[in-house]
C-alpha positions in Angstrom: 78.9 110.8 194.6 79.1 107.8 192.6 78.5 109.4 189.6 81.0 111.8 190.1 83.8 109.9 192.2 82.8 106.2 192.1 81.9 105.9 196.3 78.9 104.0 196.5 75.8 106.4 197.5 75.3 104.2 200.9 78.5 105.0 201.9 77.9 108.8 202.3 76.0 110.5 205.4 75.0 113.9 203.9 75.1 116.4 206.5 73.7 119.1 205.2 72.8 121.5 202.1 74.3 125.0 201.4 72.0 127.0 201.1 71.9 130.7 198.7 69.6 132.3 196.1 70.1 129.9 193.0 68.4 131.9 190.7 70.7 134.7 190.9 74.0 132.1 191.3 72.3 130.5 188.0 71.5 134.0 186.0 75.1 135.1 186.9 77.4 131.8 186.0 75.0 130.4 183.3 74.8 126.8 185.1 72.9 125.2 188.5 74.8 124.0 191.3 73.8 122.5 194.3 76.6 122.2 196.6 76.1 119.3 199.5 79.0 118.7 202.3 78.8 114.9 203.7 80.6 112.7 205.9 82.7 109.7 203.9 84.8 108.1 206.9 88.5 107.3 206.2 89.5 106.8 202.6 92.7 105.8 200.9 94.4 107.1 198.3 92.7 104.9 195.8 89.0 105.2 197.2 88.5 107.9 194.6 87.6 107.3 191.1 86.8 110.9 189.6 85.0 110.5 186.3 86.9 112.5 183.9 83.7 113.8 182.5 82.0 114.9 185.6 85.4 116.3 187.5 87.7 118.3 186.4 90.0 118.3 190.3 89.9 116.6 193.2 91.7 118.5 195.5 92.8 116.7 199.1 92.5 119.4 202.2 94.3 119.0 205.2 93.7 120.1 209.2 95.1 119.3 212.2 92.6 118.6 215.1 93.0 118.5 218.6 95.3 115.4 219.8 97.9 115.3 217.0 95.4 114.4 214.6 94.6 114.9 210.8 91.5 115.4 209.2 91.0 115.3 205.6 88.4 116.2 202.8 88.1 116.7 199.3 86.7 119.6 197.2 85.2 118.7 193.5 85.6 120.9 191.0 82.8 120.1 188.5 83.6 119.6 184.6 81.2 122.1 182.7 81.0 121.4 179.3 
């Protein structure tokens, strides 16, 4: 993560790994991927720092919990050059 959007690696719990048959993801798109979903805590709007040559988007999603509450998190599209 702080390669790719500047948050220092302490400050990410990694929950877990998605898991799928890489070889075939890899012979079909031409590139590896290994997509891992973690737990940031509450960022503002200028906790992100997307290096322009590892992400092309940053995209901010939005649900409502229980309790009038708002949970966010952030897909990264990869730059693949």
């Amino acid at each position: 993560m702080s390669e790719e959007i500047g948050l220092p690696e302490d400050s990410t719990n990694v929950l877990g790994i998605l898991r799928c048959n890489w070889g075939e993801i890899s012979a079909i798109t031409g590139i590896a991927v290994t997509p891992v979903v973690g737990y940031v805590g509450n960022l503002g709007e200028d906790s992100l720092n997307p290096n322009k040559d590892e992400v092309e988007e940053v995209r901010e999603e939005r649900d409502e919990v229980g309790g009038g509450q708002t949970q966010y998190g952030y897909t990264l599209t990869q730059r693949h050059n």
